[in-house]
NUGUFI-620053 format. One line per 8 residues: number of its first residue (from 1); their letters; for each residue x, y, z of C-alpha. Coordinates in pm, 1 decimal. Example, Ala and Ser with C-alpha at 12.3 -4.5 7.8 and 13.67 -1.06 7.14 Angstrom:
1	AS	1230.0/-450.0/780.0 ~ 1367.0/-106.0/714.0
//
This chain:
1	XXXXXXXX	1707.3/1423.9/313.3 ~ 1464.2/1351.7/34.5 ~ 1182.7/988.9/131.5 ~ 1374.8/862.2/-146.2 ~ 1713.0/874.9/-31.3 ~ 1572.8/758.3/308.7 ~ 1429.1/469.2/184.8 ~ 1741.3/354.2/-25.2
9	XXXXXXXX	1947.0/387.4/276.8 ~ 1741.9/158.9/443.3 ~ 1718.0/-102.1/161.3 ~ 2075.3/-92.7/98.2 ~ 2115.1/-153.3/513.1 ~ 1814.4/-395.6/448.4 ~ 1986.2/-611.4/166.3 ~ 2335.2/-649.7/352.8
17	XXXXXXXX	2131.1/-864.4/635.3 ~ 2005.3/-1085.7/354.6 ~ 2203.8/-1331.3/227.4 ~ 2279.1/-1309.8/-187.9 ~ 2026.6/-1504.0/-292.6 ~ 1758.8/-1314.4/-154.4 ~ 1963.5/-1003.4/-241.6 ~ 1836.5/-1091.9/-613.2
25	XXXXXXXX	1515.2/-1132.0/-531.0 ~ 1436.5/-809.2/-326.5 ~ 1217.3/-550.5/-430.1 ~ 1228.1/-207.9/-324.8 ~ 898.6/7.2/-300.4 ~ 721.8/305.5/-138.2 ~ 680.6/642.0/-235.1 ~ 610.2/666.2/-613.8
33	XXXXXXXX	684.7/1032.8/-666.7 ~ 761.1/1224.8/-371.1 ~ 656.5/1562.8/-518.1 ~ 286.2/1465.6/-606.7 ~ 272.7/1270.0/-312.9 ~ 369.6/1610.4/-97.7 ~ 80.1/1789.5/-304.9 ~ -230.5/1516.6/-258.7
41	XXXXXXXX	-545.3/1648.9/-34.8 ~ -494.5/1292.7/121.0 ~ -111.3/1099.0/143.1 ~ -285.2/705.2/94.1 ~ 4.5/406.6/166.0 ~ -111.6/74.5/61.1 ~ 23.8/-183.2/274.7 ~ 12.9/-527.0/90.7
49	XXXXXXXX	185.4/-916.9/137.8 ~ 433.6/-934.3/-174.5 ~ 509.9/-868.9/-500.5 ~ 444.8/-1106.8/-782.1 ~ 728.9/-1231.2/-944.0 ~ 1076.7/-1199.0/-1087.8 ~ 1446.2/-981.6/-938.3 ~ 1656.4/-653.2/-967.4
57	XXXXXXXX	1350.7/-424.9/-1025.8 ~ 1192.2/-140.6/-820.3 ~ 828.0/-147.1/-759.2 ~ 841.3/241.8/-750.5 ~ 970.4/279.3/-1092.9 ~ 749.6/26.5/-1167.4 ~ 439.2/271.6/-1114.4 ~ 593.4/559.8/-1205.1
65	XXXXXXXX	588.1/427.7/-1522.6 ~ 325.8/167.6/-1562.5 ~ 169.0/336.3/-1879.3 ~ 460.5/482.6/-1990.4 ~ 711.9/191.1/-2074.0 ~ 620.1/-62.6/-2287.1 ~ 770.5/-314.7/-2086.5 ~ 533.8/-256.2/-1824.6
73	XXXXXXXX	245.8/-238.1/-2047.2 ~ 273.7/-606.3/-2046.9 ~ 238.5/-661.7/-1668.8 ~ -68.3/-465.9/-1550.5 ~ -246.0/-666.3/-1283.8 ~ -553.9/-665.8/-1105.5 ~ -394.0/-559.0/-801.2 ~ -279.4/-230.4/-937.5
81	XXXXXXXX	-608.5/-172.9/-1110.2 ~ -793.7/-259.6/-793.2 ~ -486.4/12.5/-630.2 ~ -605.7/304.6/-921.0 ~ -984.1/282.1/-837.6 ~ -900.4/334.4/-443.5 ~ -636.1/562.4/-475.4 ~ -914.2/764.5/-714.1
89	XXXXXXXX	-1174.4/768.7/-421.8 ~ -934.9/819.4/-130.2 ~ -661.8/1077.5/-253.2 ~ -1002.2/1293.8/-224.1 ~ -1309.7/1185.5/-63.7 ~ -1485.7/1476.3/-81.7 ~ -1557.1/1334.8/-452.6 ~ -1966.0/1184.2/-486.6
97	XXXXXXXX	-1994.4/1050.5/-830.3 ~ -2168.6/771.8/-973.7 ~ -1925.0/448.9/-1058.0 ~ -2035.3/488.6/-1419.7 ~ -1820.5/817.8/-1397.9 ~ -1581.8/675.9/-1200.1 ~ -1482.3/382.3/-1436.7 ~ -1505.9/605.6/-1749.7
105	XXXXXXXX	-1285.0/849.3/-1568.3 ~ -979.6/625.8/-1460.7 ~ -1022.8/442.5/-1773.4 ~ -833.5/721.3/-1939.1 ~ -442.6/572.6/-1909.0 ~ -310.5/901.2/-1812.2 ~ -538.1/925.2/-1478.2 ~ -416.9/561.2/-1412.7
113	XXXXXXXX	-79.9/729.7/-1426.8 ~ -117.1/1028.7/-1232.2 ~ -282.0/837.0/-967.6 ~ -25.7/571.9/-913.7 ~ 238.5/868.6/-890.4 ~ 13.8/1003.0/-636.5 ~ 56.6/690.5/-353.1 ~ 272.6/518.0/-148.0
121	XXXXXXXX	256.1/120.8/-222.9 ~ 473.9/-114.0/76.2 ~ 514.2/-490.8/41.2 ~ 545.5/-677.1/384.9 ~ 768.9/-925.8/182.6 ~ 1042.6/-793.0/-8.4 ~ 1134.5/-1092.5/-196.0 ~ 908.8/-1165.5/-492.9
129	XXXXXXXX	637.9/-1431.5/-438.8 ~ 374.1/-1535.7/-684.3 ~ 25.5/-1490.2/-782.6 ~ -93.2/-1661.1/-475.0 ~ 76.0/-1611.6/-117.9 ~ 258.9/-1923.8/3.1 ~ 176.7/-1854.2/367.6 ~ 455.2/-2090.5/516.5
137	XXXXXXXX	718.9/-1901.6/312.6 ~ 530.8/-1523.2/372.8 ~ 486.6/-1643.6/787.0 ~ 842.7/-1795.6/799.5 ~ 952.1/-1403.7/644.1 ~ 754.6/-1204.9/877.5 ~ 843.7/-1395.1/1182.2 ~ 1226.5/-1296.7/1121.3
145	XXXXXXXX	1264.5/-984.9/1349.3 ~ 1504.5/-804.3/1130.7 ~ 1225.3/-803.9/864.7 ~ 979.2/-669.1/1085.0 ~ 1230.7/-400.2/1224.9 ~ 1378.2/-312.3/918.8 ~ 963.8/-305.1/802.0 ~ 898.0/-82.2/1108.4
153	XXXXXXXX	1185.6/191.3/981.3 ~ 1013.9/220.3/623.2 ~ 653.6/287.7/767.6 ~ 827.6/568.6/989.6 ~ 983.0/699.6/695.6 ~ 627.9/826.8/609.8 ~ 369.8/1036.3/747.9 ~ 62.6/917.2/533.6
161	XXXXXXXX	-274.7/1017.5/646.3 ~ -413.1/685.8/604.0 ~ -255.4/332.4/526.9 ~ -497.8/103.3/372.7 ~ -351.2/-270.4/505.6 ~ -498.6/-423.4/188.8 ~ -536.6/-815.7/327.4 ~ -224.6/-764.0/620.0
169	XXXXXXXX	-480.5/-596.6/935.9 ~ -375.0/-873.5/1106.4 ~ 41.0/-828.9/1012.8 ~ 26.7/-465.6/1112.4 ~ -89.9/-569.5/1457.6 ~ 178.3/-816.3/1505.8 ~ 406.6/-530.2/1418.0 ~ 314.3/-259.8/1659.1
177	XXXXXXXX	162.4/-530.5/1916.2 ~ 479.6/-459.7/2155.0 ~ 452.1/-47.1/2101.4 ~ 363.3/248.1/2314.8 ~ 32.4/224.2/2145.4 ~ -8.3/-118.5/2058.0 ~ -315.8/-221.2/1804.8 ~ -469.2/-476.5/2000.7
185	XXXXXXXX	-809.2/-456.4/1852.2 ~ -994.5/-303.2/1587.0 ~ -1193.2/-17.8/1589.0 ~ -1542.4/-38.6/1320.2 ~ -1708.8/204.6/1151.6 ~ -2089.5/213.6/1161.9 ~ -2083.9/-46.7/852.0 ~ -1793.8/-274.1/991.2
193	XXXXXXXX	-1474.7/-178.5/865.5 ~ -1185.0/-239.7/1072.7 ~ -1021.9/65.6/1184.5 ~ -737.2/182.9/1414.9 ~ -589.9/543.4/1458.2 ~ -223.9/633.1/1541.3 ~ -156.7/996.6/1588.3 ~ -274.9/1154.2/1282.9
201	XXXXXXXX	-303.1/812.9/1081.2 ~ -620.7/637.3/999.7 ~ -514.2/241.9/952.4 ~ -805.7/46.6/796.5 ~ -794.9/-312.2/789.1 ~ -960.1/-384.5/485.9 ~ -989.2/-625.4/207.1 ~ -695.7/-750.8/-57.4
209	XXXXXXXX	-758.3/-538.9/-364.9 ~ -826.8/-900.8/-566.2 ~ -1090.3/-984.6/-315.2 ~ -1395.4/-1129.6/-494.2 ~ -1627.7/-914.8/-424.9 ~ -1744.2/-613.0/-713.5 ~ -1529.3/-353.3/-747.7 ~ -1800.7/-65.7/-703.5
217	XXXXXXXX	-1859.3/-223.3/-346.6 ~ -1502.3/-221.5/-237.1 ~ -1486.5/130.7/-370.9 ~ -1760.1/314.3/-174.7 ~ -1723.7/87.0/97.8 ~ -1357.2/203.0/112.8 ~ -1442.6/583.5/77.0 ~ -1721.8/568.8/306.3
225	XXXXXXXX	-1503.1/428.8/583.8 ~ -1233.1/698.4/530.4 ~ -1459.6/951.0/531.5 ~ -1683.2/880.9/832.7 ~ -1392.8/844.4/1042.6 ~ -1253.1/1188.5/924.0 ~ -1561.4/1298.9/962.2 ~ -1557.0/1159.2/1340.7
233	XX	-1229.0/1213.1/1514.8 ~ -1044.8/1522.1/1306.6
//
């Protein structure tokens, strides 16, 4: 069975324990394209809170297509440019280029493209949000165990190399807190970046891609991690 026929068999399962006005509101996601994500030197998942905004779409097609459509055109975000640059530096870390080349590089739409189609992107929250988390709403969500379970079953679906918990180190946790191998505490790398490994998955718990801090820094800092603890432990 194909990820994406997994994954819609879980939504669909997913949906019928929500009640129908949530049903409007939930957003699938995942794997963007399951053959380029098959062919990728490294399989990156971003785990974030929520999507921003609106009902009956699919964050996956979403990607696929955010160059492509010219509905989407209008609804590029700095999360998803935040998403490109990483997914850039960790599909392949063995890449050491200057961030002059860098930005001209993933400037060029088509990259942006190829790149999104490359990664797996998971919202904790299925139900659109807004621009800024309302953490009662987001808490009240994740603290209803068929979410979390239901969450649980979509991370197994994959077998990523490393998930980048982009703002949620401390929701991932909470979710395996009770498992074989529970993530009670995290690891660092030699410049402080939060790390935990499970089996052959490298977890970083690292900053939300709209963090204020300059994009070059969250870049290397991001590629530096991955790589030293590749470097260390496979």
């Amino acid at each position: 069975m194909s990820i994406k026929a997994k994954e819609d068999m879980l939504f669909n399962e997913w949906k019928g324990n929500l009640n129908s006005e949530q049903q409007r509101f939930f957003i699938p996601d995942g794997v963007v394209d399951e053959t380029l994500w098959s062919r990728v030197p490294l399989k990156i998942l971003f785990l974030l809170k929520e999507v921003n905004g609106g009902e009956c779409w699919d964050e996956r097609q979403y990607l696929y297509d955010y160059n492509t459509k010219e509905e989407y055109l209008k609804t590029h975000s700095l999360t998803i440019k935040t998403v490109i640059q990483w997914a850039y530096g960790a599909i392949d870390i063995a890449k050491d280029i200057s961030w002059e080349e860098i930005e001209k590089t993933i400037s060029c739409t088509a990259m942006q493209t190829t790149l999104l189609r490359q990664i797996a992107l998971v919202n904790i929250k299925k139900l659109s949000g807004v621009g800024n988390v309302d953490y009662a709403n987001f808490d009240a969500y994740f603290s209803d165990a068929g979410n979390v379970q239901f969450l649980k079953k979509q991370l197994n679906i994959y077998e990523p190399d490393v998930i980048v918990c982009g703002g949620t180190g401390y929701y991932f946790q909470q979710l395996y807190k009770d498992s074989v191998l529970p993530v009670e505490k995290w690891k660092k790398t030699h410049r402080g970046i939060g790390y935990y490994v499970l089996g052959n998955t490298i977890i970083l718990d690292y900053c939300h891609p709209q963090a204020r801090i300059a994009a070059n820094i969250k870049y290397y800092a991001l590629v530096d991690a991955i790589a030293e603890i590749k470097r260390e432990l496979f």
